[in-house]
C-alpha positions in Angstrom: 0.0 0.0 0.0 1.0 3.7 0.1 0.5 6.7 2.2 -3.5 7.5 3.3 -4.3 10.7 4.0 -7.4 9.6 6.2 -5.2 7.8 8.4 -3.2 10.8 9.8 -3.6 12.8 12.3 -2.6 16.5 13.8 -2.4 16.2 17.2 -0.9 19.4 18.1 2.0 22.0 17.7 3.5 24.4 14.9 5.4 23.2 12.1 8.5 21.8 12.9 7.1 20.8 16.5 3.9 18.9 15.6 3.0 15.8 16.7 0.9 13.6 14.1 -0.8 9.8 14.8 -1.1 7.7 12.0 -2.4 4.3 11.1 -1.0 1.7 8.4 -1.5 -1.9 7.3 2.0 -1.2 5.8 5.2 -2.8 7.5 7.3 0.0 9.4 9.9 -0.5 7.0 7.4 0.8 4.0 6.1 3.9 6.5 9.3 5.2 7.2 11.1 4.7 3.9 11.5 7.5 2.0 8.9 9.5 0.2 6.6 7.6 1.8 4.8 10.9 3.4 5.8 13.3 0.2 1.9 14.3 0.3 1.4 15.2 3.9 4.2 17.7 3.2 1.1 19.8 1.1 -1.8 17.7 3.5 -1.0 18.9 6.7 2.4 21.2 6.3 4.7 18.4 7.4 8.2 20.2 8.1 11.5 18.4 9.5 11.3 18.0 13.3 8.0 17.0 12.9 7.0 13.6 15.0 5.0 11.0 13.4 3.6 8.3 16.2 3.1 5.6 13.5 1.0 2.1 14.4 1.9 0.1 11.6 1.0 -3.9 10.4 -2.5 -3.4 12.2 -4.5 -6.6 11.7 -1.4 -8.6 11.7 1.2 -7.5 14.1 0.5 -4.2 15.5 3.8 -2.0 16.0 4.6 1.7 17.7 7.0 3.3 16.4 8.4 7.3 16.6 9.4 8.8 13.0 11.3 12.5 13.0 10.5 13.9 9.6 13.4 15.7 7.6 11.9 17.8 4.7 13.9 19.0 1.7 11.8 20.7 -0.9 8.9 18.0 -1.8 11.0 14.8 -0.4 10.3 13.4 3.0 12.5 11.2 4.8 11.5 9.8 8.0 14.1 8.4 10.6 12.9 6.4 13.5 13.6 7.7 17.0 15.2 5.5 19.4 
């Protein structure tokens, strides 16, 4: 699968400090590969220092995991947190 906009989530802050909640059947190595969120960059202003709480493989093996998003133009990378 790909990125689904109806499966994100603001939860709070400013660009650069926001904290989004997202839901995937995708493994955690598809939702933080990148480009993977290129269209939240325009969706929801997603700007590097942004925090993506991602709860990926539902309906299989469910898994938490903390992304930092790194923006550069249209490209988003997403590195997890540990």
């Amino acid at each position: 699968m790909s990125y689904d906009s109806t499966t994100m989530r603001l939860m709070g802050g400013v660009p650069g400090q926001q904290l989004f909640l997202y839901r995937s059947p995708d493994a955690i190595g598809a939702v933080s590969a990148s480009g993977y969120f290129d269209k939240a960059i325009a969706e929801y202003n997603l700007a590097s220092g942004d925090i993506i709480l991602a709860v990926s493989g539902f309906g299989a093996l469910n898994v938490l995991d903390a992304l930092v998003a790194s923006v550069s133009g249209s490209t988003a990378t997403t590195g997890l947190l540990s």
